[in-house]
C-alpha positions, 0 to 999 in steps of 0.5 A: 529042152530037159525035164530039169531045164523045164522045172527051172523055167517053171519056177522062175516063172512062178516066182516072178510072175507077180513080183515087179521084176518081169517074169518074161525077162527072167525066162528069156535070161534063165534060157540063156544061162541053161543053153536053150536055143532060141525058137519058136517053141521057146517063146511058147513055152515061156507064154503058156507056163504064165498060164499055171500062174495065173491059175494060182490067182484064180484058186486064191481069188475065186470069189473075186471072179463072180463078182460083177462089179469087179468084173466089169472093172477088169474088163475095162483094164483088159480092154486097151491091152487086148487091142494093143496086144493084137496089133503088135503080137507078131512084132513083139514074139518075132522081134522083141521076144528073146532079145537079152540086151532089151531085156538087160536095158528095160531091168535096168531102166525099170529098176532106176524109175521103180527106185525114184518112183517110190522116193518121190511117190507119197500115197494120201492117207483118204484114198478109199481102199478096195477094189471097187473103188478103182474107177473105170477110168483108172482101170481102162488107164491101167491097162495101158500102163500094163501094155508097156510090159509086151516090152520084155523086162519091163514088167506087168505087175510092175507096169501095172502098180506103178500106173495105178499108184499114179492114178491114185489108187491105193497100194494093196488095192492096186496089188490086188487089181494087178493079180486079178487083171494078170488072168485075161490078159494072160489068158488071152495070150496064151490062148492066141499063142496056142491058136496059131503055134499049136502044129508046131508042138510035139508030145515032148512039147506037151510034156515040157509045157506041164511040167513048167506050168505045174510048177509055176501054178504052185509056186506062184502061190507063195509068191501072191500071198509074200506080195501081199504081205511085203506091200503092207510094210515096205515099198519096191524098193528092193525089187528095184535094187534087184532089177539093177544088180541082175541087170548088171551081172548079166550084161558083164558075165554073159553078153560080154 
């Protein structure tokens, strides 16, 4: 890995992080086209980059974070995930994690549900907006739809929006919720990442790793506040049109 190619990645990582396109599948494609080997290294990278992202949402929702009740919500969307994410984190970084056809299949198969999802999907006009009028059912639900994204090219906000849409929560509350729940659930993998790959890492590793996360916390500022304001006009349509067209080109011009 070079300077440049961490830049790149943090970037990508920024950009995508929130957005419903799946910012693991995008670091595992990007690693492809620049010629970075697959390793364990690698895949920790690509874990503790997401960190400097989330840490953009808490810079801008900080005042959310001392909130009890929305606390006690994220911790029952955390919750599932957690216990979810300990049982398979072996399988998923050992044998999911850096397997470009699985990312290729689930951009493509996410962007054809997120597509029909919105052409079928009508929000009802007298669902409270807030975040805490998400109930802590729907919040628990939540973070099982979110354990569908340990799946690469799935998509956390994208899992994580579209579940709660189904549960009945309305579009820029669930945005919102979705950013916020982004942090423990990405705090925790990071953090179990770090704990059992660490003597693994070098100075350079160190290097790498601040450059992306620096880059991806910065980036990602503009991203959550784009989101915010797109989610207000417009539907996901486009992103899933996008999840097809990458999908596409990267199956016949790289894997083939």
């Amino acid at each position: 890995m070079t300077f440049f190619d961490a830049l790149i990645l943090g970037a990508i990582e920024g950009v995508t992080e929130f957005l419903p396109i799946s910012s693991t599948g995008h670091l595992i494609l990007a690693s492809h086209l620049l010629g970075i080997p697959d390793g364990s290294f690698l895949t920790s990278f690509e874990i503790a980059i997401q960190l400097g992202a989330i840490c953009a949402v808490l810079l801008l929702y900080w005042k959310s974070f001392l909130n009890i009740e929305i606390l006690k919500r994220l911790a029952a969307g955390f919750v599932p995930t957690a216990v979810i994410g300990l049982l398979l984190y072996s399988f998923v970084k050992h044998h999911l994690l850096g397997n470009e056809m699985i990312v290729v299949v689930a951009l493509l198969v996410g962007g054809v549900a997120l597509i029909v999802f919105e052409l079928l999907h009508k929000e009802r006009p007298d669902v409270p907006e807030g975040l805490d009028a998400i109930t802590y059912p729907q919040a628990f639900l939540i973070g099982i739809f979110q354990s569908f994204a340990m799946i690469p090219g799935v998509s956390r906000s994208a899992a994580t929006i579209v579940g709660g849409l189904l549960l009945g929560v309305r579009r820029t509350t669930i945005v919102e919720f979705s950013f916020l729940l982004a942090v423990p659930t990405m705090g925790a993998a990071v953090m179990l990442d770090v704990l059992k790959s660490y003597q693994s890492f070098t100075v350079d590793a160190g290097g790498y790793i601040a450059i992306g996360f620096i880059t991806a916390f910065f980036v990602a500022l503009v991203a959550v506040k784009f989101l915010l304001k797109f989610v207000k006009t417009s539907t996901f349509i486009p992103f899933g049109v996008y999840r097809i067209v990458i999908a596409v080109l990267f199956f016949f011009f790289i894997l083939t």
